[in-house]
C-alpha positions in Angstrom: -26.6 -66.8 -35.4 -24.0 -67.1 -38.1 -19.8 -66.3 -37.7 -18.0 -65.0 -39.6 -16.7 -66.9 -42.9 -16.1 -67.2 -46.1 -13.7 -68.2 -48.0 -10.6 -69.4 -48.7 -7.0 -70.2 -50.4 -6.0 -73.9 -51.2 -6.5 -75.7 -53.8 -9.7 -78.1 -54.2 -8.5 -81.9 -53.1 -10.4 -82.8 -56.0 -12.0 -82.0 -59.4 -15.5 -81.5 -59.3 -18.2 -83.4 -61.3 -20.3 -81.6 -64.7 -22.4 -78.8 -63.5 -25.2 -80.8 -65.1 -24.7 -84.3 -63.5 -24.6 -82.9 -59.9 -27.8 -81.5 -60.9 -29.3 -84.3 -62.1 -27.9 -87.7 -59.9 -29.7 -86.5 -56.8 -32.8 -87.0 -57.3 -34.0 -90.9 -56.5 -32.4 -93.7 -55.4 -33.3 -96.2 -58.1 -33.3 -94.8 -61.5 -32.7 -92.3 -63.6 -33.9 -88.4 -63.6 -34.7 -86.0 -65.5 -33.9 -82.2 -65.3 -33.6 -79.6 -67.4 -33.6 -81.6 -69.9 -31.1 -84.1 -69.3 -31.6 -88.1 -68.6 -29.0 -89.1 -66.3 -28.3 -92.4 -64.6 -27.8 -92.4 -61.0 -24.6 -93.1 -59.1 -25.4 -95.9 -56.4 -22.6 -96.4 -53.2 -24.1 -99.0 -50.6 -27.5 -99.1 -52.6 -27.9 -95.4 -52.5 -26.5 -92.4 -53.9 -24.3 -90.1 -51.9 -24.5 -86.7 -51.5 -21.4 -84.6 -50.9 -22.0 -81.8 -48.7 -19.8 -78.6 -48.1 -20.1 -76.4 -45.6 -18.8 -72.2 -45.7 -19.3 -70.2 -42.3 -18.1 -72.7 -39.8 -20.0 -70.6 -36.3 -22.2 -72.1 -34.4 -25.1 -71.8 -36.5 -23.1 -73.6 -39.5 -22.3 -76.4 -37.2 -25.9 -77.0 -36.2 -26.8 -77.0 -40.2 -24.5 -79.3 -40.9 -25.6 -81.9 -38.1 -29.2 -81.3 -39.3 -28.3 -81.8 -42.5 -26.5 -85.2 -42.1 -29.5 -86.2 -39.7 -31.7 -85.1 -42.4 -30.8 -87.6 -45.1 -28.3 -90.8 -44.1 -27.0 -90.6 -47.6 -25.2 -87.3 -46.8 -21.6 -87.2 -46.3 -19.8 -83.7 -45.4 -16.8 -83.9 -47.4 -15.3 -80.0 -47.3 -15.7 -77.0 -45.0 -14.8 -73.0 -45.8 -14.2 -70.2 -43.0 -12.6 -67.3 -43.5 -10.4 -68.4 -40.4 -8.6 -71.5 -39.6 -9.2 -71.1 -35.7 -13.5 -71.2 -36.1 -12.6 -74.4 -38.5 -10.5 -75.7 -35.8 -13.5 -75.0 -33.4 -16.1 -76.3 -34.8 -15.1 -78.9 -36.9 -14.6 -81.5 -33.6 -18.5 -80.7 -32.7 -20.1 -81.9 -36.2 -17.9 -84.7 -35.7 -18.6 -85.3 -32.1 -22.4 -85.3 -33.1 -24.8 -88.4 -33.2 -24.3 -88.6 -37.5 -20.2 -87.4 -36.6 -19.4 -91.1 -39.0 -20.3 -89.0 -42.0 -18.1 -85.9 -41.4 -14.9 -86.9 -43.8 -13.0 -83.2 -43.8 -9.6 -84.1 -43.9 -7.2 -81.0 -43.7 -6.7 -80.6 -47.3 -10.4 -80.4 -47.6 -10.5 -77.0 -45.1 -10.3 -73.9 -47.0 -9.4 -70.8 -45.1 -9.8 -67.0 -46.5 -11.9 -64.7 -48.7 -12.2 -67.1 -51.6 -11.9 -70.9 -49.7 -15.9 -70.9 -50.7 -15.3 -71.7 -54.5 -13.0 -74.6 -53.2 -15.8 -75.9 -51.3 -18.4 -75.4 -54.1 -16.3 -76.5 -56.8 -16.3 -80.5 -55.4 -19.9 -80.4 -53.7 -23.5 -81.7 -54.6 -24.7 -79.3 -52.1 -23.8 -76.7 -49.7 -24.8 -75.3 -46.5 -24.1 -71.0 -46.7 -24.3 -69.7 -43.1 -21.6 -66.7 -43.5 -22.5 -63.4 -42.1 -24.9 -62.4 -44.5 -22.6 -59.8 -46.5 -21.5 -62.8 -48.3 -24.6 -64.7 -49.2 -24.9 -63.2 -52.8 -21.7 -63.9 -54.1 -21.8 -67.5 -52.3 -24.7 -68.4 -53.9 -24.3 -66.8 -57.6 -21.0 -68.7 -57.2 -23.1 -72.1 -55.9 -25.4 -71.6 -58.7 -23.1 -71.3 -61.6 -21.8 -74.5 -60.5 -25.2 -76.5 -60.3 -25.2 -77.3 -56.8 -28.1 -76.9 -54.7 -28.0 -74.9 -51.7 -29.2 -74.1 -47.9 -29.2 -70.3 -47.3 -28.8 -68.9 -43.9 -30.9 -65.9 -43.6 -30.9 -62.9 -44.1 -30.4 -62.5 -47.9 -28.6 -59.2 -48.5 -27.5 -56.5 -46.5 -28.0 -53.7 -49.4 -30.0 -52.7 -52.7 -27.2 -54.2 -54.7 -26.2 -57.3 -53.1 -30.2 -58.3 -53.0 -30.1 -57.5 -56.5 -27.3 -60.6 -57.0 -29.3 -62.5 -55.1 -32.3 -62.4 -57.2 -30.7 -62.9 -60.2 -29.3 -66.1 -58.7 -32.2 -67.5 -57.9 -33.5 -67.1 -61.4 -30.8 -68.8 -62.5 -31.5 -71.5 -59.8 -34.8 -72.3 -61.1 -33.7 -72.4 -64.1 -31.3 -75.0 -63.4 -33.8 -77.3 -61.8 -31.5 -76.6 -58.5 -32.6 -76.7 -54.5 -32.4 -73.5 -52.5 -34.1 -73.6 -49.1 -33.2 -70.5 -46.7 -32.8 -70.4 -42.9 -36.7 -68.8 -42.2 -37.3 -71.9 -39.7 -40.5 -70.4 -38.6 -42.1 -71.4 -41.9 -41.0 -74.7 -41.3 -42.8 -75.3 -38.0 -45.8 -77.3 -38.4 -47.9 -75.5 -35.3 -47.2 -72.0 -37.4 -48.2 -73.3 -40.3 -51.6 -74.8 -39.3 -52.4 -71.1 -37.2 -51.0 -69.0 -40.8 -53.2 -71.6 -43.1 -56.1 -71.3 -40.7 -55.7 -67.0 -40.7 -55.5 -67.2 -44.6 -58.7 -69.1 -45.0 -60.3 -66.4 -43.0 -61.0 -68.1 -39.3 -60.0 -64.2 -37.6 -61.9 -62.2 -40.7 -60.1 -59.7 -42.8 -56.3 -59.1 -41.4 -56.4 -55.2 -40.8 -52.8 -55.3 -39.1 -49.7 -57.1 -37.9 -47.8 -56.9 -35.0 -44.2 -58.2 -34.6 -41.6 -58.1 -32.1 -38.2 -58.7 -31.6 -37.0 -57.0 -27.8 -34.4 -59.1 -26.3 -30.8 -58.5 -24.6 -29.2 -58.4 -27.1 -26.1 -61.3 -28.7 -22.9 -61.8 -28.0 -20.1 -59.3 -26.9 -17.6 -58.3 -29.2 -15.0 -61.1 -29.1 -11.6 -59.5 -29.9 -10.2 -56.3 -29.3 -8.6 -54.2 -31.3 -5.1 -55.0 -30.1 -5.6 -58.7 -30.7 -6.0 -58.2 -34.4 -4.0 -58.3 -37.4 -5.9 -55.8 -39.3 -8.7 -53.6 -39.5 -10.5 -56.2 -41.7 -9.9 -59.1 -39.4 -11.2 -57.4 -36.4 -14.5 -56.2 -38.2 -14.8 -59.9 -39.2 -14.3 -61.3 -35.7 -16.8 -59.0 -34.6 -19.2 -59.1 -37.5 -22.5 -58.5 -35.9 -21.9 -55.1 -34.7 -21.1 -53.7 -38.3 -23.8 -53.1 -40.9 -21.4 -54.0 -44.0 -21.4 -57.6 -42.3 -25.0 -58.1 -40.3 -27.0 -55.4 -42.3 -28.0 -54.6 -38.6 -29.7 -56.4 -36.0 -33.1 -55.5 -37.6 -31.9 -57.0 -40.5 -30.0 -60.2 -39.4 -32.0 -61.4 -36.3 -35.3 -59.5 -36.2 -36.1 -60.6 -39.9 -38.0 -63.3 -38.5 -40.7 -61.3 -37.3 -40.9 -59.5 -40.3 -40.9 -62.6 -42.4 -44.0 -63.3 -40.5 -45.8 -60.0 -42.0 -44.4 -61.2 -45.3 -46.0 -64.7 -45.2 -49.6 -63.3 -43.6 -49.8 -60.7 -46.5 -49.1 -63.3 -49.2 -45.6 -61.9 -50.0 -46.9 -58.7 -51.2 -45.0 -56.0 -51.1 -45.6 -53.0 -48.8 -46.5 -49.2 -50.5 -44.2 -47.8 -48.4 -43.1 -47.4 -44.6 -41.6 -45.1 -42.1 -39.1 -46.0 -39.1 -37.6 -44.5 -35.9 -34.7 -46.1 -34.5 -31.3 -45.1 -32.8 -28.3 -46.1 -30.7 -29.0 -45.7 -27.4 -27.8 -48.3 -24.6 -25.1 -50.1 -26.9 -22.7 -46.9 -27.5 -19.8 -48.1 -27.0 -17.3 -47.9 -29.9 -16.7 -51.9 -29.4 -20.1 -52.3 -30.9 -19.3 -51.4 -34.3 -22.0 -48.5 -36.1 -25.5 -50.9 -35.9 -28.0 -49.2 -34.1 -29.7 -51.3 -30.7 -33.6 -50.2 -31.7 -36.2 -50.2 -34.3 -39.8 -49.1 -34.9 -41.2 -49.5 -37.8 -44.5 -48.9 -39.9 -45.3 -50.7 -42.7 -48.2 -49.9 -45.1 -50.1 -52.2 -47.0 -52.7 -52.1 -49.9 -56.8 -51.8 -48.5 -55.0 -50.1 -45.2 -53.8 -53.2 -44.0 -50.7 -51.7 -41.2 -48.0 -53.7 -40.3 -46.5 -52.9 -36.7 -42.5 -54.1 -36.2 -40.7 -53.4 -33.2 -37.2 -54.8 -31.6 -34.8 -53.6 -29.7 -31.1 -55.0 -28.0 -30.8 -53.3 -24.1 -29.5 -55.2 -21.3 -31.4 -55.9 -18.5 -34.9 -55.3 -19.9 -37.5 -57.6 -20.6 -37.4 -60.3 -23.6 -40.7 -59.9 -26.0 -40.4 -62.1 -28.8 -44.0 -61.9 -30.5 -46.2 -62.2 -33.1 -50.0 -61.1 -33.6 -52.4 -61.0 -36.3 -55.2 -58.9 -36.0 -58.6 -59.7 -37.8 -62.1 -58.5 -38.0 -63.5 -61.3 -36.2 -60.8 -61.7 -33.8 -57.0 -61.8 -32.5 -53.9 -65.1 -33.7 -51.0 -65.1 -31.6 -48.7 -66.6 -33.7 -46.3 -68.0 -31.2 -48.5 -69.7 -29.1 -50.3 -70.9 -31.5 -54.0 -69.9 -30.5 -57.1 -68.4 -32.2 -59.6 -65.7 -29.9 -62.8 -64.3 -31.4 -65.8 -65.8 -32.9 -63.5 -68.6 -34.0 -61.1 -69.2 -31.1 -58.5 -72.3 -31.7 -55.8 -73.2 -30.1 -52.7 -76.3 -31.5 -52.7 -79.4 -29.5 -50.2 -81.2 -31.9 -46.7 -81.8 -31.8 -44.1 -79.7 -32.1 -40.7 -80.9 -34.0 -37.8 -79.2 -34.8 -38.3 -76.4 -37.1 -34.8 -76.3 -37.6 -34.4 -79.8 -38.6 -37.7 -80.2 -40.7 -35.8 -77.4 -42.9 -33.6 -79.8 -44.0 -35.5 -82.9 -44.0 -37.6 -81.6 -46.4 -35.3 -80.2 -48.3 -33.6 -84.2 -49.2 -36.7 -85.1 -49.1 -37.4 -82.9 -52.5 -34.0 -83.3 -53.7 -34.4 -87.3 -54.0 -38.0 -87.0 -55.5 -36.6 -84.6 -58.2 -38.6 -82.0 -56.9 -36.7 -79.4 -55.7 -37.6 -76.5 -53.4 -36.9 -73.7 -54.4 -37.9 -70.6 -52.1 -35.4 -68.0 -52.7 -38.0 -65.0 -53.6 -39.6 -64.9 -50.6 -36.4 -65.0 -48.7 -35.3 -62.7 -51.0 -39.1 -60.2 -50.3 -38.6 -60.4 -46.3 -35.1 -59.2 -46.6 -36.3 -56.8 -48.3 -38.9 -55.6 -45.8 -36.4 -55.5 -43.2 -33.7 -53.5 -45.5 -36.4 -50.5 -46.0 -37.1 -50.4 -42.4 -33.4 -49.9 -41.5 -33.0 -47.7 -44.0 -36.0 -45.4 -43.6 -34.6 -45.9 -39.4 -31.2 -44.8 -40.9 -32.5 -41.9 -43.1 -35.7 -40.4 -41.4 -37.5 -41.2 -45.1 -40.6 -43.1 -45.7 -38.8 -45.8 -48.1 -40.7 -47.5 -51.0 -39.7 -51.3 -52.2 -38.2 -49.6 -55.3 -36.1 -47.6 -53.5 -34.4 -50.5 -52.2 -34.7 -52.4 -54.9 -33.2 -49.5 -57.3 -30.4 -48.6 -54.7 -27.0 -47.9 -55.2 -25.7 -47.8 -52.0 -23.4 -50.6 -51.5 -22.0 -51.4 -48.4 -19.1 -53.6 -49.7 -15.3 -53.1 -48.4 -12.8 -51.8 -51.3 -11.5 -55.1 -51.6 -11.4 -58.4 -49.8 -8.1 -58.6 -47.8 -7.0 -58.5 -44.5 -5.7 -54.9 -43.7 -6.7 -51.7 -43.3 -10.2 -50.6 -43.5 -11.9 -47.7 -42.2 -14.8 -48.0 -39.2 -18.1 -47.5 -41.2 -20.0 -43.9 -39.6 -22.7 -44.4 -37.0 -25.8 -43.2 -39.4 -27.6 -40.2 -38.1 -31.1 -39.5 -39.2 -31.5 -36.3 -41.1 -27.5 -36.3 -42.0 -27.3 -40.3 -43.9 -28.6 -39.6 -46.6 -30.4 -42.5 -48.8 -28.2 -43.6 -51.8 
């Protein structure tokens, strides 16, 4: 999970370095590199270079990055953190530092930015940062990340609409084109037993893949955290209780269940679907406390040579917790979370099983030093997608077409970015939303 964050309103502590030397001093530890096009020394503290880390979206999930990340690489230093509240700062800022790599967290208070626009503080005097926001944000985080040259780790999901996916496309062009690092937060493509069962399905050991099963049923997340009463604003209590509003989570399908739909989007090669069709609705989480997100999801993907994909998931209380993945071949049956292989080719993994989490960012140094960045944006940026036109057909009662997202003008942003008033988004009604 993410919390909520953004940004913020001091001034940076310091200036930050050329665009093109962050870019370019990363990579090694004993000579120069080059990238896009520039030859550029490297900087050397302690017989390695340093790199400064920033952190925006201090939640749990941000705090976990950021120990990975300084586990990651021992050259790491986190030098700058962004919330769009001083109080999830306060929190947890003492539990990076009380971590096992807690001797590389240098924050002082003039380096914690608080507010809608502390992220370009961060950014602005950073060689890489961490983006683990609610997901409304990640767009204008990273076009900002990008313009500035610094390489990035993207909490997933991407976008929570048509247009802000669109912004996050065009920044990972730009990326590329800068030579720059952008990992995202799809940990199950970073654990090695998934990656030996999705390597073994793709060189054929269950046949042809005829459909896909995914499924996300669990309990649900955390209760809303504030009431009404203890907010300032409007604005603030949305924030505080991001999850349950789809201008801030882009739904649960969207935010949490994307991870079984990223697993249809890696088996089919990152293709993207004809079309699909959804049912959905709000039906044990109806209080007003949780926001206008919907608590279940079915949906129907269809893929070229009548290849179906199958997604379910669901937030009730006291039901049972399915959290599964199946591939279904002509020669036989992967279950993807076990990791095991039935049929004329059965298999099962016997090897070991490492953080997924932390291999993210191990790998992602790992590139960064050998000045050969990572860059997987687009197909963070394709399972978003899937997951946006299965809320959205959910939402409208349409089959919806990757175009139709892709094209959409329906933009879920708030009139402007301040702490006030700001009306309760409607609880979408299939048949009566229409799509936009």
């Amino acid at each position: 999970m993410t919390d909520p964050t953004t940004s913020g309103g001091r001034p940076s502590a310091s200036p930050s370095s050329s665009a093109s030397t962050r870019r370019t001093f990363l990579a090694g530890t004993t000579a120069g590199v080059v990238t896009a096009g520039l030859s550029v020394p490297l900087v050397h503290a302690a017989g390695s270079s340093t790199i400064k880390v920033g952190l925006v979206g201090c939640g749990g999930r941000g705090s976990g990055a950021a120990v990975q990340t300084l586990t990651a690489d021992s050259g790491t230093r986190l030098v700058a953190v962004a919330d769009a509240f001083q109080d999830r700062i306060d929190e947890q800022l003492p539990v990076i530092k009380g971590s096992a790599v807690g001797e590389r967290v240098d924050v002082p208070k003039d380096r914690q930015y608080a507010g809608f626009d502390a992220y370009k503080h961060v950014i602005d005097q950073v060689d890489l940062v961490l983006l683990t926001t609610p997901p409304h944000f990640r767009p204008i985080h990273l076009e900002y990340a990008v313009s500035k040259g610094v390489h990035a780790f993207v909490e997933k999901p991407m976008a929570v609409d048509g247009p802000g996916l669109r912004k996050f496309l065009e920044a990972v062009k730009q990326s590329k084109a800068k030579g720059l690092s952008l990992v995202n937060g799809f940990c199950w493509r970073y654990f090695p037993p998934r990656r030996e069962l999705m390597k073994r399905v793709l060189e054929g050991q269950i046949g042809d893949v005829v459909a896909i099963e995914t499924t996300y049923n669990s309990q649900g997340v955390w209760d809303p955290r504030k009431k009404r009463e203890e907010c300032s604003s409007d604005m603030e209590y949305q924030m505080r209780n991001w999850y349950y509003y789809c201008w801030l989570s882009g739904d649960h399908i969207v935010e949490q269940a994307v991870h079984g739909i990223d697993t249809m989007g890696w088996i089919t090669g990152d293709i993207r679907p004809i079309r699909c069709s959804a049912v959905g609705g709000r039906q044990s989480r109806t209080d007003a406390k949780y926001g206008n997100i919907w608590d279940h999801f079915s949906v129907v993907y269809e893929y070229p040579n009548n290849v179906r994909g199958y997604h379910h998931c669901r937030h009730w209380v006291h039901t049972d917790v399915q959290v599964a993945d199946f591939l279904l071949g002509s020669k036989g049956m992967a279950d993807v979370f076990k990791p095991a292989i039935t049929g004329e080719n059965k298999w099962r993994y016997r090897g070991q099983r490492p953080d997924m989490y932390q291999v993210e960012h191990d790998e992602m140094y790992a590139a960064i030093r050998a000045g050969k960045p990572i860059n997987n944006g687009e197909q963070a940026a394709n399972s978003t997608l899937l997951a946006l036109m299965g809320r959205t057909a959910a939402y409208t009662g349409r089959a919806v077409t990757p175009d139709m997202i892709l094209n959409s003008k329906e933009d879920l942003s708030p009139p402007k970015y301040e702490f006030g008033p700001l009306m309760a988004p409607a609880i979408p009604v299939p048949g009566y939303t229409k799509f936009a």
